[in-house]
N, C-alpha and C positions, 0 to 999 in steps of 0.2 A: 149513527149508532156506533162504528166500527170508533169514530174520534171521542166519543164519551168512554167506551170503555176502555182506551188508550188513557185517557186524561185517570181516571180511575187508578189504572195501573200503576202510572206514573205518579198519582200520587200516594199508593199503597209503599213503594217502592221506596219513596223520600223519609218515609213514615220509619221504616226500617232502616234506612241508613241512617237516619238520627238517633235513633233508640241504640243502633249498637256503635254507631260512635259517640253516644253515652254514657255506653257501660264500657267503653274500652276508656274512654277519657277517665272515667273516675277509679275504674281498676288502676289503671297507670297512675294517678294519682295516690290511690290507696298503697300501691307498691313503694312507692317514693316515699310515701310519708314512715311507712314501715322499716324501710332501707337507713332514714333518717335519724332514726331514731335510735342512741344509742342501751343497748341493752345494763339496767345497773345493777353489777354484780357485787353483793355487801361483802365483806371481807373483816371477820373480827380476828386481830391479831396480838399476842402476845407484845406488851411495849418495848421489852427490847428487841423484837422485830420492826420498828416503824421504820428506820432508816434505811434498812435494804430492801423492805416490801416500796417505798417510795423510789427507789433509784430503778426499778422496773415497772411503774403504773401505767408511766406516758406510753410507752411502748407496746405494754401488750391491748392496752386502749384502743394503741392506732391498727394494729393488726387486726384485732377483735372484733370491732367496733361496737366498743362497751366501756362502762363507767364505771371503775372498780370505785368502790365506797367505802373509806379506814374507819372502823370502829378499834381503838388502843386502850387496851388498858392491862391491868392484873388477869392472869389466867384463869384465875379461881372465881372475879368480877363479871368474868366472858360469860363463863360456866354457866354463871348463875343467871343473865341475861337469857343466854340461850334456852336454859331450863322453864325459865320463866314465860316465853315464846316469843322476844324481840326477834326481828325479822332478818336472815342472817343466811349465807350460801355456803361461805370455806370458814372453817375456824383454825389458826395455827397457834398452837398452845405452848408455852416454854417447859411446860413437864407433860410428858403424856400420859397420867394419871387422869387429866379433865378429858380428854378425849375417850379413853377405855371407859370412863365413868360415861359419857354421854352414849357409847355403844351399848353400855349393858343398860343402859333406858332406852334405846330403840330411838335416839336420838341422830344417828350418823344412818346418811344414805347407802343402801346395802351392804349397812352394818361393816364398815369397813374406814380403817385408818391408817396411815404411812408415819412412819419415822424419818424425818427425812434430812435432821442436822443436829448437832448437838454445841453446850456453850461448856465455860467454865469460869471459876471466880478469879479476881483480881483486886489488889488493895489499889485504892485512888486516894491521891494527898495532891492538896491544893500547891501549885507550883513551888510557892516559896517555903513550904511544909516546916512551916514553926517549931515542933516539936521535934524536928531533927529525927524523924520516925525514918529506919530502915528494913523495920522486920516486924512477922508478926509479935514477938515479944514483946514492942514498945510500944502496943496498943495496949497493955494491960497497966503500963506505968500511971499513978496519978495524974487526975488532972486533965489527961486524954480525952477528947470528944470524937466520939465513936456515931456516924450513920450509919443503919441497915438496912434493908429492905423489911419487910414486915413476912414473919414468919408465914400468912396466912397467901403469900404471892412465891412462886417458882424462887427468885435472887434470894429471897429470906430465907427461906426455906432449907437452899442449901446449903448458904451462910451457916443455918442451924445446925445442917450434917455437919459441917465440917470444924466445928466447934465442939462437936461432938467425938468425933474424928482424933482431934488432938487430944482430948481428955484419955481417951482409951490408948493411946499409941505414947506419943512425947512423953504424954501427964501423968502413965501407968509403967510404974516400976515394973510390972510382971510383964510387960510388952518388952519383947526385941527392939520395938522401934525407941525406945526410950531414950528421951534427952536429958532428964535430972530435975531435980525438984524446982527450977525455975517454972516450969511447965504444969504443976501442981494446983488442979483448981483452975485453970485457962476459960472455963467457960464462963464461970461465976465471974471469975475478976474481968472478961472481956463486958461481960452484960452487964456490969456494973459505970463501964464508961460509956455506952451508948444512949446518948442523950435523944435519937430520934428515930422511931421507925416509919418508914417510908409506903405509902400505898401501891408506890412505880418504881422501879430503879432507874427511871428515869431522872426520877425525884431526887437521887441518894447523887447520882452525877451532877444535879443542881446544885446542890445544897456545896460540892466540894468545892466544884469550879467558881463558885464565887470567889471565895476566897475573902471573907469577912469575918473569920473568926467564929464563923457556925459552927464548923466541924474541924478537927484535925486529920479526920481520915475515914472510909467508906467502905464498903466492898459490894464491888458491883460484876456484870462478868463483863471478863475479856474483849466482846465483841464491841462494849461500851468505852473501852478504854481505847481500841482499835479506832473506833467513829470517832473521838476524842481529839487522836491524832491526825485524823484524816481533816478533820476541821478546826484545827488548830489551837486547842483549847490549851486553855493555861491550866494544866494535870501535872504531877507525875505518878506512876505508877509502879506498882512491887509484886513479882509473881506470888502465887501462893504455890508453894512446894506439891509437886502431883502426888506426894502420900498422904496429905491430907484433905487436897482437891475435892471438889465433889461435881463431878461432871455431869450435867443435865441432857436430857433427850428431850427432842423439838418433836413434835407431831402435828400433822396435819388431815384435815377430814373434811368431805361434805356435807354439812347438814341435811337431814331428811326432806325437811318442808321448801326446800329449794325449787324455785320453779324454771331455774335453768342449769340443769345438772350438765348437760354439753361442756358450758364454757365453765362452769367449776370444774368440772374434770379438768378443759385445758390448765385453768391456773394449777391445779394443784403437780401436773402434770411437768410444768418448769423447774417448779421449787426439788423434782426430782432429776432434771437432766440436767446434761454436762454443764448448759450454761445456766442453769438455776444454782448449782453446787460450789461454780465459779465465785459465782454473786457473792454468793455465803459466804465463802473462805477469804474473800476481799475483805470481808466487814469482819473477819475475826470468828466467824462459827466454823466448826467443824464437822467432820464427815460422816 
């Protein structure tokens, strides 16, 4: 009797040892796969952000362990993605006008957004710059092939301030700043030699660095002329004078329908610190 209920025991006993080194086996299992797995965080970025949002992917990947995912293009493009509910965690916009607009739709995660660098313009002429172009005056000369960005993206846009910019200041007798009647009409006779508006300013650095007789000359920002040189492009480049400049502001935000608001906070959270700001000012953006 005493060996039946022993046998009993012993097999109640095996019963249980099985059953929880089964749920420990497949928990441990489940943990691993979980661990495994790396978390993907989408990232819609303003285009001429792709070159420095890419020279810190790999890294904060490895620390993170997560898979950021580039959607580039036009800000205004982003916007409208977003609005429309493409699946999205950080947006970094080259004006922050799409970002305020996405807050006042309840579209940013506790309704909150950062400024967190800003760009400015720059003339780009294909290396050997055929038309002997030095200034912005000899864009309006005959003949000139003029790319821009397209008014309706951040690069265009400013282009458009600052065209505007000139008219009132250089091109306006009653201005202080006044250069003389070369300057008379500057906008009309510049939009008269622009043969292409561009969706990216991405596009607008394409179109120069070829160097086929497309364009005679661009205007793109700074930080694209800055990547240009860092990669060796066959450019040259002409400042635009800071009183007619039109310097843009960067913003950056959460999206609402983010399902890992943790690590978007950490990204957005670099693009603010020392060594996020570093980054930036490597590539030509400023503070």
């Amino acid at each position: 009797m005493n060996n039946k209920y022993l046998a009993t025991a012993l097999i109640a006993v095996l019963v249980c040892a099985s059953a929880l080194g089964y749920l420990l086996y497949n928990g441990a299992l489940s943990n691993n796969n979980a661990a495994g797995t790396p978390t993907n965080l989408r990232v819609f970025i303003a285009s001429s952000l792709i070159h420095v949002v890419q020279n810190m992917t790999q890294e904060f990947n490895v620390e993170n362990h997560c898979n950021i995912t580039i959607n580039s293009s036009g800000s205004n493009t982003l916007y409208q993605q977003i609005t429309s509910g493409s699946p999205c965690d950080v947006f970094m916009s080259a004006d922050f006008k799409w970002t305020k607009q996405l807050n006042a739709s309840e579209f940013l995660f506790n309704n909150n957004y950062q400024n967190f660098t800003s760009n400015t313009l720059e003339l780009l002429l294909p290396k050997d710059n055929p038309q002997k172009i030095t200034s912005l005056l000899d864009l309006i000369k005959p003949g000139v092939k003029i790319v821009v960005a397209d008014p309706s993206v951040p690069a265009g846009s400013y282009t458009n301030t600052t065209l505007t910019k000139i008219d009132a200041t250089w091109g306006n007798p009653s201005s202080h700043l006044y250069q003389g009647s070369q300057w008379h009409n500057y906008r009309t006779k510049f939009l008269a030699n622009v043969v292409s508006y561009e969706t990216a300013v991405e596009d607008v650095v394409g179109k120069i660095s070829l160097g086929l007789g497309i364009a005679d000359a661009g205007v793109a920002f700074v930080s694209d002329a800055i990547y240009g040189t860092i990669m060796g492009a066959q450019l040259k480049y002409i400042p635009i004078p800071l009183a007619v400049n039109t310097r843009g502001i960067y913003s950056i935000a959460i999206v609402s329908t983010t399902s890992h608001s943790d690590l978007a906070q950490k990204f957005l959270d670099y693009w603010t610190s020392i060594q996020g700001q570093t980054l930036l000012q490597t590539y030509g953006f400023g503070t």
